[in-house]
Steps between C-alpha positions, in 0.01 A plus 500: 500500500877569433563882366859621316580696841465114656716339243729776518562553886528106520779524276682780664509369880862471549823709416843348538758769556777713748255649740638759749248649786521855596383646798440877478477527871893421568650840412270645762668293735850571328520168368576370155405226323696206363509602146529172399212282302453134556363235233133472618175340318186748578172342493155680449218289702195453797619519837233465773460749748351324833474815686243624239077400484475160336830448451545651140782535321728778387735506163870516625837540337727215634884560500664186584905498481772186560510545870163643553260205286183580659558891386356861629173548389347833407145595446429665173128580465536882512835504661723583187615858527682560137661253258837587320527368197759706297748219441315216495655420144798406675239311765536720733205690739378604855216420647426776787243371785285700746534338759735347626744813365727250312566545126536167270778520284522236226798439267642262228120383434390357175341831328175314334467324868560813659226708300257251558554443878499883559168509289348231778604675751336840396201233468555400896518880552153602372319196657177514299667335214668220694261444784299182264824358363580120624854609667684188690575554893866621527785185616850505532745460201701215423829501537606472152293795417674773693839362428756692256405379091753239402710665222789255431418108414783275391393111405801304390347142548181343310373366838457905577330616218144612638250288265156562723575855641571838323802718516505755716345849329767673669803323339764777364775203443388155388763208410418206418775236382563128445147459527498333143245790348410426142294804492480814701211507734265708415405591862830670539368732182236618783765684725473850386789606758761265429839642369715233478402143345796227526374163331883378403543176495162306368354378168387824380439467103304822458409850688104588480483820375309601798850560664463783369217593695669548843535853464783556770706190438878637426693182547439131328706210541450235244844322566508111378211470322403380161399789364504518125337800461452859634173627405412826290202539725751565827705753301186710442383434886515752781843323557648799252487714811574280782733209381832551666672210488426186318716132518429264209779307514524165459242447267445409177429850314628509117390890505313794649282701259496827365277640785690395780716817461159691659611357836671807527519538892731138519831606645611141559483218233620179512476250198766242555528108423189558201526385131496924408602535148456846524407783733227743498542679158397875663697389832637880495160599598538350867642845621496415855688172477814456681570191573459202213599121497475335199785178563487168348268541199559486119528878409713517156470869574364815644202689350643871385257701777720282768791792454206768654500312824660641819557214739707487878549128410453254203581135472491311177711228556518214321311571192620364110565852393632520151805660340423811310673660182351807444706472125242204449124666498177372433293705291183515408478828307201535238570754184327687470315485794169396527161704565461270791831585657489861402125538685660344809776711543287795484245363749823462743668843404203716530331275770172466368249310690419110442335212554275196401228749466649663266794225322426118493683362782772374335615811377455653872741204632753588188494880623535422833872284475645741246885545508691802642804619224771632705451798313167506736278458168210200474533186302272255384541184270834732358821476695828418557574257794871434715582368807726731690679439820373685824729535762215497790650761782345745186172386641569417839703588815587108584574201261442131577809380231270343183773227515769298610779684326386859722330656209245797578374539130201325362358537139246743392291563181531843294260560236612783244201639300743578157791420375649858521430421947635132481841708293485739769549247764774346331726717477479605853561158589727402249686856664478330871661177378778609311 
């Protein structure tokens, strides 16, 4: 009859790791040790004893390497000395044997694989809990087992794309291109450890959200796709504190939303050759950006939070910016103002605390794109709009020219949240000009 301590220990019978054996006994004999571990698989099994009565067998630990296969094997009932265990969140331990004097010394493990294999082997140790468990004789490791994880895999042809076997666990760098993708696969969503995901140059139409579930995953490369869309649910993803660089050009993206602006650990963005109409309205919010490419779209101008950037090098080439005359506004004042706009700018000013369980949602996503006066003050639904000219070294140290003619200004809204503000501004300007 199978018991949890069976289905357990069964479970538990091999480690994959760096392994480095240390013999106490070499100092005596002024020696040293190598001080060097080697990737090693250790095995926990039966290994027959023919110089003892009836043959029986004996639980081992078997520590088999890349140039020693068939491995050193160590007995463990009652031969384990003292475990260390401090850092074994960082999969690290020691196990310390009686005899032979040698101390077992495991790093980079996998901590939930680690804590169970050092549970089975304090199991081994006592014996009487062990001693009826089904255990398999110990055999040599493959080859493929002790070798070094694969962390880099780059496919670049169809006829290479791995339809019957997995990717590698291991995988820290995964491209895959020209492979005609009209979907990502979701067994690339299973590699926890991967940090950079290339998959330029497919038929991409749309990211699962689940993206957003590869928690260590700082750079994505979505380069010549057909992307139309970027998803809400990948802006509020663990990507807000990994995401690094991202490359969505050349696709088809009309705009980003509102939450993309929580990506807020992007330093690099590149957006060129879309149909963008407009950027990211709180764009100002991407602190750590410094590098942004944004060429070859249909931008008529820049959103007003675009002035708080501070950018090495920015690239917005090519776009149909338009012509502004701050003399000509657009305004959209309401006298006298209304108990709806009035309510919002004190929710801004004083910062009080929203959301749809408190405001129907609609009111939330109002709140949450409200206009920034250059007097600093919130607007709502009542403003004053221009388009002003930016010259862009204000925002950043090096300027692709916006067009043939060597130009380094590009449009920009202003929103003024009186009349007495929008006045204000004009005479300054009017003062610059003359």
């Amino acid at each position: 009859m199978s018991t949890v301590s069976d289905h357990f220990i069964t479970d538990t019978m091999k480690l994959q790791c760096e392994v480095e054996v240390i013999n106490r006994m070499l100092p005596t004999f002024g020696m040293r040790n190598r001080g060097k571990g080697n990737r090693a698989v250790l095995s926990i099994g039966k290994q027959n004893d023919r110089g003892i009565k009836n043959n029986s067998a004996t639980i081992h630990l078997l520590i088999c390497t890349i140039k020693d296969k068939s491995g050193c094997k160590y007995k463990l009932k009652e031969n384990i000395e003292q475990f260390f265990t401090k850092f074994v969140e960082e999969g690290k331990a020691t196990i310390r044997l009686k005899e032979p004097a040698v101390d077992v010394c495991l790093n980079k493990a996998d901590v939930n694989n680690l804590r169970n294999f050092l549970s089975a082997l304090r199991l081994a140790h006592r014996g009487s809990e062990i001693d009826s468990i089904s255990l398999s004789n110990l055999t040599p490791v493959k080859t493929s087992e002790v070798e070094k994880p694969k962390t880099k895999m780059v496919i670049t042809s169809r006829k290479d794309y791995p339809i019957t076997t997995n990717f590698p666990y291991s995988l820290e760098f995964l491209q895959v291109s020209f492979c005609k993708l009209a979907r990502v696969d979701m067994r690339m969503l299973c590699l926890r450890r991967l940090r950079k995901l290339d998959l330029s140059n497919n038929h991409i139409r749309k990211l699962p959200a689940t993206i957003g579930d590869l928690a260590c995953l700082s750079v994505l490369v979505l380069h010549n796709n057909y992307l139309e869309t970027f998803s809400i649910g990948l802006c509020n993803s663990t990507l807000q504190k990994s995401l690094q660089f991202l490359d969505l050009s050349h696709n088809h993206l009309r705009a980003l939303p509102l939450q993309f602006c929580q990506l807020q650990e992007l330093v690099h963005l590149k957006l060129d050759d879309n149909e963008l109409v407009q950027l990211p309205y709180r764009i100002g919010q991407l602190t750590k950006l410094r590098f942004l490419t944004a060429a070859r779209n249909k931008l008529p101008y820049l959103p007003c939070d675009f002035q708080l950037l501070c950018l090495e090098n920015v690239d917005l080439f090519g776009n149909p910016f338009e012509h502004p005359n701050p003399l000509i506004p657009t305004i959209h004042l309401q006298i006298p103002m209304t108990l709806l706009e009035s309510a919002a700018r004190a929710t801004i000013n004083y910062r009080i605390a929203y959301g749809p369980h408190v405001l129907p949602a609609h009111l939330c996503q109002d709140l949450d794109l409200f206009k920034r006066c250059l007097c600093r003050r919130p607007c709502l639904n009542s403003f004053i709009q221009i388009v002003v000219n930016l010259n862009l070294h204000q925002v950043s140290h090096t300027v692709v020219l916006v067009d043939n003619m060597g130009g380094t200004e590009a449009p920009i809204l202003y929103y003024f949240c009186s009349l007495t503000c929008y006045s204000q501004f004009l005479d300054k300007y009017q003062q610059r000009n003359r």
